[in-house]
C-alpha positions in Angstrom: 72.4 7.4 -19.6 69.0 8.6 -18.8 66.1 6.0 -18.0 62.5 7.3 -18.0 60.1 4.8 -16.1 56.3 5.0 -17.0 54.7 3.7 -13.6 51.5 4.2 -10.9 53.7 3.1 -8.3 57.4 5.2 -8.4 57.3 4.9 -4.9 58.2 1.0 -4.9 61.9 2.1 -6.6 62.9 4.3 -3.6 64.7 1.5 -2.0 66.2 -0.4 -4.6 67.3 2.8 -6.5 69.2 4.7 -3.3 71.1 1.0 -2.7 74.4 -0.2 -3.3 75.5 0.1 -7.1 72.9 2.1 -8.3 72.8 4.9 -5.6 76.6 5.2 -6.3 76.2 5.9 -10.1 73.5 8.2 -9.5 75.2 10.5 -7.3 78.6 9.8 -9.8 76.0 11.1 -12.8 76.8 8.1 -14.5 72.8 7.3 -14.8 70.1 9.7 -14.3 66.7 8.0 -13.0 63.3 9.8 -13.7 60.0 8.5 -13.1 56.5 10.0 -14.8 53.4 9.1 -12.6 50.4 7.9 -14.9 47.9 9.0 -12.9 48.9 12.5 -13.3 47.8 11.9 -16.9 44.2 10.1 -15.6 40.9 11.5 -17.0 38.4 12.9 -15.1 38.3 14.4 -11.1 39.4 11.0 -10.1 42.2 10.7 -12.0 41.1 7.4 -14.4 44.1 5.5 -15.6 42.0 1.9 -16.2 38.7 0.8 -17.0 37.3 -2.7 -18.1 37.9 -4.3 -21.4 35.3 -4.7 -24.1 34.2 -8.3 -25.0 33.9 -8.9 -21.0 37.0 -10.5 -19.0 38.1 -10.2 -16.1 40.3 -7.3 -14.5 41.0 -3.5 -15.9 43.1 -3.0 -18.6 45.1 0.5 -19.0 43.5 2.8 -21.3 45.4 4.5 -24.1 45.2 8.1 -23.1 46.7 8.3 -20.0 49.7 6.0 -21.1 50.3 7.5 -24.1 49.7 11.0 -23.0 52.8 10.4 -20.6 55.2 8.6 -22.8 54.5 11.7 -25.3 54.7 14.6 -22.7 58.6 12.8 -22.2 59.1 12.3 -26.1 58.7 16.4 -26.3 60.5 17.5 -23.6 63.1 19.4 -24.8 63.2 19.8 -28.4 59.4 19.3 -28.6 60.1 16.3 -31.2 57.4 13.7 -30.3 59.5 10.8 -32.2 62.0 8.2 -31.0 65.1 7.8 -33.2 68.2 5.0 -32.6 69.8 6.7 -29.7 66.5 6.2 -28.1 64.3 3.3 -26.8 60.4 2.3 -25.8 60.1 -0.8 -23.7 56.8 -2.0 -22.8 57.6 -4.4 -20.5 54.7 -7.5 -21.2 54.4 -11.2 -20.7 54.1 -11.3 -24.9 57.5 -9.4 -25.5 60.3 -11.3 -26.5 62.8 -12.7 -23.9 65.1 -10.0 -22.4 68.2 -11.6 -22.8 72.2 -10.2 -22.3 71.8 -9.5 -26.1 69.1 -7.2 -25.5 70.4 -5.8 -22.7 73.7 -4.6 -24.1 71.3 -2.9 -27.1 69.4 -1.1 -24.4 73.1 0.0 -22.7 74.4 1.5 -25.8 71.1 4.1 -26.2 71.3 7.2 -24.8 67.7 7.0 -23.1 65.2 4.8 -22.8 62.1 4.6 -21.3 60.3 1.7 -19.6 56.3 1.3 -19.5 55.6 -0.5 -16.8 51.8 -2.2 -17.0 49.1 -3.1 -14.3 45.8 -4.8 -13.9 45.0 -6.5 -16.6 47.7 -5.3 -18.9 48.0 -2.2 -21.7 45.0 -1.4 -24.0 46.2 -2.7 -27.7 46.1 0.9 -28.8 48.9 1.8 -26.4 51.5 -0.4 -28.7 49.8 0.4 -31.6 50.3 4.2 -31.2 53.3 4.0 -29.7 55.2 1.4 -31.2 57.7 0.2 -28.4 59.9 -2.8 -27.7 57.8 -5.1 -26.2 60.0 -7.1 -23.5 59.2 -10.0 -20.8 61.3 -11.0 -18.0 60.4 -14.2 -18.1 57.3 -16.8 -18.6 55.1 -16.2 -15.6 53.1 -13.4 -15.2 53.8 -10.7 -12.1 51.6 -7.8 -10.7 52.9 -5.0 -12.4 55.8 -4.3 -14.4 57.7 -2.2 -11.8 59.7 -5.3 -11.0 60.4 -6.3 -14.5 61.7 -2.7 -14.9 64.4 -3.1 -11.6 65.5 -6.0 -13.6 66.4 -4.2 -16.8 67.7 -1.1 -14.9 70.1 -3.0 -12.6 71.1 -5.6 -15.6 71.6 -2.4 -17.8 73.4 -0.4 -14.9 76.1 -2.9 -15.0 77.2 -2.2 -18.4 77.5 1.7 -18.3 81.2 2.2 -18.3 82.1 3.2 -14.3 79.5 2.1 -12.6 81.3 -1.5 -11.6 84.4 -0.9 -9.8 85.9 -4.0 -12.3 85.4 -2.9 -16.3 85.8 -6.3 -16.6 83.2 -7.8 -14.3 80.9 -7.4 -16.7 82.7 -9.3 -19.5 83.1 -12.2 -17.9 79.3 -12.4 -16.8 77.6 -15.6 -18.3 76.1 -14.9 -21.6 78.8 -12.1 -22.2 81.2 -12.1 -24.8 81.4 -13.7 -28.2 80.5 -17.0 -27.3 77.6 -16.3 -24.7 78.6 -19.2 -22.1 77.4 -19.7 -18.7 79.9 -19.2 -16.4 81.5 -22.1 -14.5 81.9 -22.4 -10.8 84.2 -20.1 -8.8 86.2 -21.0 -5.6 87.5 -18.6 -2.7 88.9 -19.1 0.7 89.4 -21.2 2.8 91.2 -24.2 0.5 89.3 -26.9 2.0 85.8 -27.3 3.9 83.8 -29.7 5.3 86.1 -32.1 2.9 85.4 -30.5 0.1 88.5 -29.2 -1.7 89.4 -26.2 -4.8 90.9 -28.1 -7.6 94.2 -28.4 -7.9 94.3 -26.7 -10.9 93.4 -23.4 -9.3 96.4 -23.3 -7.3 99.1 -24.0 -9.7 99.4 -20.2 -10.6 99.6 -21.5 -14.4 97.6 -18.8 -15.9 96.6 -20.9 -19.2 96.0 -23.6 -17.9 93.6 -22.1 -15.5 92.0 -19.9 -18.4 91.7 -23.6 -20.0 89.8 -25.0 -17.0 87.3 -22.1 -16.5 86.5 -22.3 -20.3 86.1 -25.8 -20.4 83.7 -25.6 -17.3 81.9 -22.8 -19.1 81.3 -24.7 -22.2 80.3 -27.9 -20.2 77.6 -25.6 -18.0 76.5 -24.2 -21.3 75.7 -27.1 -23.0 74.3 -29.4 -20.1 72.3 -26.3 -19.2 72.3 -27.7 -15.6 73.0 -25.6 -12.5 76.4 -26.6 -11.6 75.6 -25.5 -7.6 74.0 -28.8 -7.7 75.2 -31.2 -10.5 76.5 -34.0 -8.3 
């Protein structure tokens, strides 16, 4: 899978790129990483990528050209098509997308490429969507600085479900909000078999196999509803 990220900042990606999981499926060509500076798109000697918005406000917003002049100079590479068709994907990542959820996530790991905007200042001028008509997608309700961190979370949640890049195939199944049902998973239990008083159900050590798949599913579906975090449901 290719992923294309839109940014002013590719530096901030160095680190979390070359580490663990993800610096392994680089170098295995599982995913290949790109990044496209805006500012090399900027107008003018100095490079403009921002300027402030009409109607007065506060902040700089992104102006159309350079953004759309990027995502475009990527959309022809190649082929010199400037469209996007189903194997492909635009995400502008934006507080007013819809949620990312697992759902989404699986949609963006079965495209061949996608490519993330990520916004600054103020946000994206209107035109930018309008023109470009991408998936609009938020990480959450609460706003962050730029959209570089909203894009490590799609990349590593993505990652995850490109066949080879975990060491299990099934990790990834049995994540919460994975699977048919979408259920939360329940809590887990290693070694040692006791501490500080606190024991692993019994269940977990009778080596019945069903009866275990029994227990983790009813703990699932009890997290699931009760929407609490388990780590400290007394």
């Amino acid at each position: 899978m290719r992923i294309d990220v839109v940014t002013l900042f590719p530096e901030m990606f160095r680190s979390f790129l070359d580490g663990s999981l993800l610096g392994v499926a680089q170098k295995a060509g599982l995913l290949d990483i790109r990044f496209s500076n805006i500012r090399d798109f900027g107008i003018g000697p100095h490079r403009q990528v921002d300027d402030r918005p009409y109607g007065g406000g506060p902040g700089m917003l992104l102006m159309p050209g350079p953004v759309v002049d990027c995502v475009e100079s990527l959309l022809t590479e190649g082929d010199g098509s400037d469209t996007i068709d189903s194997s492909n994907s635009i995400a502008m990542l934006t507080p007013s997308g819809r949620p990312l959820t697992q759902q989404v996530v699986e949609d963006f790991a079965s495209k061949q490429r996608i490519i993330l905007l990520c916004g600054r200042y103020e946000g994206f001028d209107q035109r930018i969507c309008d023109t470009l008509e991408p998936e609009c997608i938020s990480v959450g309700n609460y706003v962050l600085s730029g959209g570089e961190v909203a894009a490590m979370v799609i990349i590593d949640a993505v990652a995850r479900l490109i066949p080879g890049v975990l060491g299990d195939s099934l990790s990834a199944v049995d994540d919460s909000f994975s699977g048919t049902d979408r259920l939360i998973e329940g809590p887990q239990y290693t070694r040692p078999r006791e501490y500080r008083g606190l024991q692993v159900p019994e269940v977990l050590l009778t080596g019945d196999h069903q009866r275990i798949a029994d227990w983790h599913k009813t703990q699932a579906i009890n997290a699931t509803h009760n929407q609490t975090n388990y780590c400290n449901d007394k």
